[in-house]
C-alpha positions as CSV (number, residue, x, y, z in Angstrom):
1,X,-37.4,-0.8,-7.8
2,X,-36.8,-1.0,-3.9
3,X,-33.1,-1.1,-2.9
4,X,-31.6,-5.1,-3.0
5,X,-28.4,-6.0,-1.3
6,X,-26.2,-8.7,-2.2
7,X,-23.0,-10.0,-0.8
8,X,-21.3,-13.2,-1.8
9,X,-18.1,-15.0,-1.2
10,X,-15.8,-17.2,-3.0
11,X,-12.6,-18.3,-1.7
12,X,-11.1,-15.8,-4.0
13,X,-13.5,-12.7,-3.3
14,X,-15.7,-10.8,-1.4
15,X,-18.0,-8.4,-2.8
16,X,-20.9,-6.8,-1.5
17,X,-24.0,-4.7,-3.6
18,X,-26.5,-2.4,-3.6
19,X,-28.5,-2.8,-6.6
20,X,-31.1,1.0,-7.2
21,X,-33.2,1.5,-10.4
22,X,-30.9,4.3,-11.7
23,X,-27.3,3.1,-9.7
24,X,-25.5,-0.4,-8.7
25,X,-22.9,0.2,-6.0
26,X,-20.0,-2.6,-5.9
27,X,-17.1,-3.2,-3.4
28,X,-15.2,-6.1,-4.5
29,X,-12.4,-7.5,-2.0
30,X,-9.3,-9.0,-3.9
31,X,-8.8,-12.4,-1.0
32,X,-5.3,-13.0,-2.9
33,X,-4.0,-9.4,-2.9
34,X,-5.7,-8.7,0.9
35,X,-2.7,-8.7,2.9
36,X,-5.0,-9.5,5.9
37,X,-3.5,-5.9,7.7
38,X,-5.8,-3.6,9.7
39,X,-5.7,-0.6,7.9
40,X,-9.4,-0.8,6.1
41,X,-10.5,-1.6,9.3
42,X,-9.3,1.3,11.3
43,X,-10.0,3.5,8.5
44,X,-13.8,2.4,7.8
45,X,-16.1,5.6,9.5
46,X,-19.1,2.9,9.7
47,X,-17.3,0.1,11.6
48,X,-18.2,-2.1,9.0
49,X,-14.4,-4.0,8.5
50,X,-14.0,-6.0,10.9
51,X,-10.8,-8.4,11.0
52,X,-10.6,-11.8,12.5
53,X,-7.2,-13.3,13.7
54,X,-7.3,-16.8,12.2
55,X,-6.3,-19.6,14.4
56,X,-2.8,-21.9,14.2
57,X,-2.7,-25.5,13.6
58,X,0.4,-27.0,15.6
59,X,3.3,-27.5,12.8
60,X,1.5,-25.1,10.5
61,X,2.5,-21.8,9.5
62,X,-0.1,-18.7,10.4
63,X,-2.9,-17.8,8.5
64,X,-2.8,-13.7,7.1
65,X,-5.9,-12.4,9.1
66,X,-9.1,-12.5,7.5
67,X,-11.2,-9.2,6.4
68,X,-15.3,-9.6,6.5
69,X,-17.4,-6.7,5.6
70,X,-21.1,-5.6,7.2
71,X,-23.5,-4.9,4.2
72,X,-25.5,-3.3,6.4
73,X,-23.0,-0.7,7.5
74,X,-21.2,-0.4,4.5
75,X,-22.1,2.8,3.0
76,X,-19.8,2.2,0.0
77,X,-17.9,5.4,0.2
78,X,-14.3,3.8,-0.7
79,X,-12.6,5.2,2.1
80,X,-11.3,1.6,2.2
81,X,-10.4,1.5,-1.0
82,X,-8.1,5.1,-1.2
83,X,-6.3,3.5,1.6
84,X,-5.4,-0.2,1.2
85,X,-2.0,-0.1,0.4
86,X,-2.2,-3.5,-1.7
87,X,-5.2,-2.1,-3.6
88,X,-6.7,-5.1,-2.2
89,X,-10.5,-3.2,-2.6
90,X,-12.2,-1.9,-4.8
91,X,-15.5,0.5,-4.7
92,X,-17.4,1.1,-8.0
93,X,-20.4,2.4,-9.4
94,X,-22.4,1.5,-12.1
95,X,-18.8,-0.2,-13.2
96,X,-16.7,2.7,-12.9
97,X,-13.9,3.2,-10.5
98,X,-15.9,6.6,-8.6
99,X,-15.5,7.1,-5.3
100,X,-17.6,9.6,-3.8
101,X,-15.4,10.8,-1.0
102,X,-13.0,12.5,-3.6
103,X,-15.4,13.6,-5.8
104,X,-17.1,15.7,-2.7
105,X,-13.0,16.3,-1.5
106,X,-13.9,15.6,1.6
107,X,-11.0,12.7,2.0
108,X,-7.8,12.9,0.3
109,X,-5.7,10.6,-2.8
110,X,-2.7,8.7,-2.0
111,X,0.2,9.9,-3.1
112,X,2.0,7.1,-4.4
113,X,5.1,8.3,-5.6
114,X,7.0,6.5,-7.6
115,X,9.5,7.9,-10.7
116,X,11.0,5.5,-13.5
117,X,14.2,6.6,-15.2
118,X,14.6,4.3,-17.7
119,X,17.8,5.4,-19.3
120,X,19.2,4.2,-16.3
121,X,17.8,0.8,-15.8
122,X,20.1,-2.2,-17.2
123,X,19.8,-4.3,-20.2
124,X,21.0,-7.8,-18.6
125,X,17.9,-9.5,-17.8
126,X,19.7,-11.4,-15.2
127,X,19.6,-8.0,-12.9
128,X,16.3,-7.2,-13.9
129,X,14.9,-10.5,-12.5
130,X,13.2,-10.6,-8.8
131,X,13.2,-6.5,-9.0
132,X,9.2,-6.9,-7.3
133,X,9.2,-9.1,-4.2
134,X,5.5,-8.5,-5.8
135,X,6.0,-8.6,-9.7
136,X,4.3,-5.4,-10.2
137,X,7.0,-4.2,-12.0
138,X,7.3,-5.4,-15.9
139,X,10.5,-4.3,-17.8
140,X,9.8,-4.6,-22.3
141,X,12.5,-3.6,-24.9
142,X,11.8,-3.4,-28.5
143,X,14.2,-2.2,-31.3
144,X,13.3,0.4,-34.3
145,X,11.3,-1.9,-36.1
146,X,8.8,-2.6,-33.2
147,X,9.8,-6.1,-32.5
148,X,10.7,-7.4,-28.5
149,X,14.0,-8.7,-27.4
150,X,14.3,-10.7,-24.4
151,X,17.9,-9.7,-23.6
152,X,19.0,-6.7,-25.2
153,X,22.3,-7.4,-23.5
154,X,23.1,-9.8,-26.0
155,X,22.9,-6.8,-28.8
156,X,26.0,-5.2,-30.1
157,X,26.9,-1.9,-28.4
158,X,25.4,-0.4,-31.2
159,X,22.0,-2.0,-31.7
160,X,21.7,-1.8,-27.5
161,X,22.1,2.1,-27.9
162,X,18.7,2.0,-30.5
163,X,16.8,-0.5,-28.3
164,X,13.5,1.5,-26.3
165,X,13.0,0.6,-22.7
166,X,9.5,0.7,-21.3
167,X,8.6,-0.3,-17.9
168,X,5.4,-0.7,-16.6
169,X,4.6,-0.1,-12.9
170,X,1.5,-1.4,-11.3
171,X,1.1,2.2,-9.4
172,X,-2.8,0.7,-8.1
173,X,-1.1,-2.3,-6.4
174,X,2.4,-0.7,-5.1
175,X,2.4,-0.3,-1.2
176,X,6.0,1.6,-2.1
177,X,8.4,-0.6,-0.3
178,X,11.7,0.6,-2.2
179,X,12.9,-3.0,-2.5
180,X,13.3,-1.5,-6.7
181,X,15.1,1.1,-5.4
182,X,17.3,-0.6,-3.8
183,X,18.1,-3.4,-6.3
184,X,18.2,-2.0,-9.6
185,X,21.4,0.8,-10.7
186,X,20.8,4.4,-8.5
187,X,18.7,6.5,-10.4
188,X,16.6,4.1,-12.0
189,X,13.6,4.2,-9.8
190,X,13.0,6.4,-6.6
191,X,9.8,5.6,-4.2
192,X,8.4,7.8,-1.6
193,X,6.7,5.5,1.5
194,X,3.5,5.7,1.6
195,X,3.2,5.0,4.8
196,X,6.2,5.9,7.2
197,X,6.3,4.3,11.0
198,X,8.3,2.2,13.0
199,X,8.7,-1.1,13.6
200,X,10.8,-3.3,16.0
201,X,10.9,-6.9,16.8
202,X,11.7,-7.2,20.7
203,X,13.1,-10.8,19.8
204,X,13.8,-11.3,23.7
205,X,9.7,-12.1,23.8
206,X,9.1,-13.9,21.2
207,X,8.1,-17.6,22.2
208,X,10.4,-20.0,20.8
209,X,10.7,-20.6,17.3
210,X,7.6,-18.4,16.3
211,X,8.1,-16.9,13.0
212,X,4.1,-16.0,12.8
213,X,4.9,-12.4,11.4
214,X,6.8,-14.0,8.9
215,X,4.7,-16.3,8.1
216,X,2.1,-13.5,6.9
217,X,4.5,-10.4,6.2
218,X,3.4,-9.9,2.0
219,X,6.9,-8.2,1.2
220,X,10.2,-10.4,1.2
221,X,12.8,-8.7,2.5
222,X,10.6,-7.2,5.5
223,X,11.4,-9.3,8.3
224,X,13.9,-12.5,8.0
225,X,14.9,-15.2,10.4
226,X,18.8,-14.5,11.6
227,X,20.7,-17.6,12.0
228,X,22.2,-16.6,15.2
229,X,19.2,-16.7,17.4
230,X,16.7,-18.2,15.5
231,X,14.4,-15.7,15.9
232,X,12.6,-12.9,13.5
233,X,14.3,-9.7,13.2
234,X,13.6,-6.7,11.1
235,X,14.9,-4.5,7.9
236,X,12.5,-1.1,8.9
237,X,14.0,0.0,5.5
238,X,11.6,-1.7,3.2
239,X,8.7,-1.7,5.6
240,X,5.7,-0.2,4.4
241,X,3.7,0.0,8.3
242,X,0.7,-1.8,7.1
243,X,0.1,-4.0,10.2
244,X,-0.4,-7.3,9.0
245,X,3.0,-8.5,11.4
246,X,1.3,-6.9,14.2
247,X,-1.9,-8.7,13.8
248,X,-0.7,-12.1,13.8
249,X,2.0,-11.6,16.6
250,X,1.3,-14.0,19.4
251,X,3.0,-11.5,22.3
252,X,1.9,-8.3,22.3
253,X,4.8,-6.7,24.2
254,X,6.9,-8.5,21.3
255,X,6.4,-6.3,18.8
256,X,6.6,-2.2,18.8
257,X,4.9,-0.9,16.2
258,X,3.2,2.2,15.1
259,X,2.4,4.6,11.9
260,X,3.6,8.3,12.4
261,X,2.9,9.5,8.6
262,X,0.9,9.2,5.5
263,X,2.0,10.5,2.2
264,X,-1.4,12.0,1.4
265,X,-2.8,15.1,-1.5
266,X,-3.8,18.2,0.6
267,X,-6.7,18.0,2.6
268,X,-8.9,19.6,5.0
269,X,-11.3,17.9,6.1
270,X,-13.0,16.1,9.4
271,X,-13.5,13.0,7.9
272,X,-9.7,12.5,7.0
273,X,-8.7,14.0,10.8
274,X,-10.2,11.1,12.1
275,X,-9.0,8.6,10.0
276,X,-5.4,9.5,10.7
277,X,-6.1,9.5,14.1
278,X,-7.1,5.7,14.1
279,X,-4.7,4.9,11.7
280,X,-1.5,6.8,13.6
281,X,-2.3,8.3,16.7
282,X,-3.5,11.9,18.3
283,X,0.1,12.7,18.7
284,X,0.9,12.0,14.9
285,X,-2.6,13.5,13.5
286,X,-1.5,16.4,15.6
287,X,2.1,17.4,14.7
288,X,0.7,16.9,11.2
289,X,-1.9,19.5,11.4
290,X,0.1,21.6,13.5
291,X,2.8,21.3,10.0
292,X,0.1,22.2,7.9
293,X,-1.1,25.4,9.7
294,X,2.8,26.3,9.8
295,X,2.8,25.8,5.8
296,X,-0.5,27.7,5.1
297,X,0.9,30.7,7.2
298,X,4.4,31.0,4.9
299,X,2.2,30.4,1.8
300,X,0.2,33.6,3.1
301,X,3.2,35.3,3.6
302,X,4.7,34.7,0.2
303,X,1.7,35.8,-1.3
304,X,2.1,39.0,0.3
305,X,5.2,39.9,-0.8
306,X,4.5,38.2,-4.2
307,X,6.8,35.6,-4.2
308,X,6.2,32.5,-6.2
309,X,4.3,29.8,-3.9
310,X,5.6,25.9,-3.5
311,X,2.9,23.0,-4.3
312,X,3.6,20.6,-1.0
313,X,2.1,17.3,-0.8
């Protein structure tokens, strides 16, 4: 059976096809968890993202960007898919989640760190709600006999100290914020950025009463409007440098911002080189190769006088 392409488009998905006699190849583009950012697009090695500022109605709030695909450059290696931070995409074969890049280790896994003590995390529901500015986080208590309780807080001391916690983190969708982090009791969850950066709102350019990166930041807590100046200003601490803000900006010179690091398995490849250049810059690719020669060299070293060797990642 000769090779047949499909691609189809709802106003919930995207997906694109090639349909062999012996494999089916699928990318599938979540519309609702696409955050509309550029990093897919950068990333892609066949140019075939493309993203397409969408226009402003006067009175409206912005449109997040929207993400087409070429079928006929797409060569569905899931490049795109390792590095959406939303897990927005999806590359599959024959139905299963394989992506051929990391199979051949020629590109690396994101490392999405992200540790749950749950000893630590409290039993009032009331500080357990609005945890996720994405709800990707989903708290469950039971007591000996295996049935749920809503609000273990309302348990005797005793009956609290038998109650198991088990929390459930949607690690595929998590761009790592640290908004958890920050709100639940120390200890109870840390997160590592997945993508560090920096970010800064020159709020002397922006036109008057534009909130457009705002309007299509994904996180809450990101950027807010101050009600001093009226105008958007930003908390870098929970930013997770994915672009979207910079996309929609309507003043270039408005807004500085910039990836410097990606929190990535080890790698050595050509294929990843060039990614991080588009997606940071030569500097950044640079002073992190530059790291990783510096590494190898003391991990030679300690092999040589037999001490035990580090796993960095």
């Amino acid at each position: 059976m000769p090779l047949q392409t499909l691609k189809k488009e709802t106003a919930e998905e995207l997906s694109l096809e090639w349909v062999l006699h012996v494999k089916n190849y699928k990318l599938t583009l979540d519309k609702n968890t696409c955050a509309g950012c550029q990093i897919c697009s950068l990333a892609c090695p066949k140019e075939a993202i493309t993203i397409e500022k969408q226009s402003k109605r006067h009175g409206e709030k912005v449109s997040k960007a929207k993400i087409d695909i070429n079928l006929s450059k797409c060569n569905f290696c899931g490049i795109c898919d390792i590095l959406c931070p939303y897990g927005a995409i999806s590359v599959t074969v024959d139905g299963k989640h394989l992506l051929s890049v990391l199979e051949k280790e020629s590109f690396p896994q994101m490392v999405r760190d992200i540790k749950v003590d749950v000893d630590k995390f409290p039993m009032s529901r009331g500080k357990r709600e609005d945890v996720c500015p994405m709800e990707l986080i989903k708290v469950h208590f039971s007591i000996p006999d295996g049935k749920s309780v809503e609000d273990p807080s309302s348990l005797s001391e005793s009956e609290q100290r038998a109650v198991t916690i088990n929390v459930e983190v949607d690690k595929d969708h998590c761009p790592c914020c640290g908004i958890c982090e920050a709100k639940l009791p120390q200890g109870a969850m840390h997160v590592r950025k997945l993508l560090s950066g920096k970010l800064a709102i020159k709020s002397e350019k922006c036109p008057p009463e534009c909130t457009d990166c705002l309007d299509v930041c994904p996180i809450n807590g990101v950027l807010y409007l101050s009600d001093d100046d009226k105008k958007v200003h930003a908390n870098e601490m929970f930013c997770v440098y994915c672009g979207a803000c910079k996309i929609a900006c309507p003043v270039d010179a408005a807004l500085d911002f910039k990836r410097t690091r990606i929190n990535h398995a080890p790698i050595r490849s050509g294929a990843w080189n060039k990614a991080l250049e588009r997606l940071t810059s030569p500097t950044d690719m640079t002073k992190e190769l530059k790291a990783k020669r510096s590494l190898k060299a003391r991990e030679s070293v300690k092999k040589r006088l037999g001490l035990k060797g580090e796993q960095h990642v």
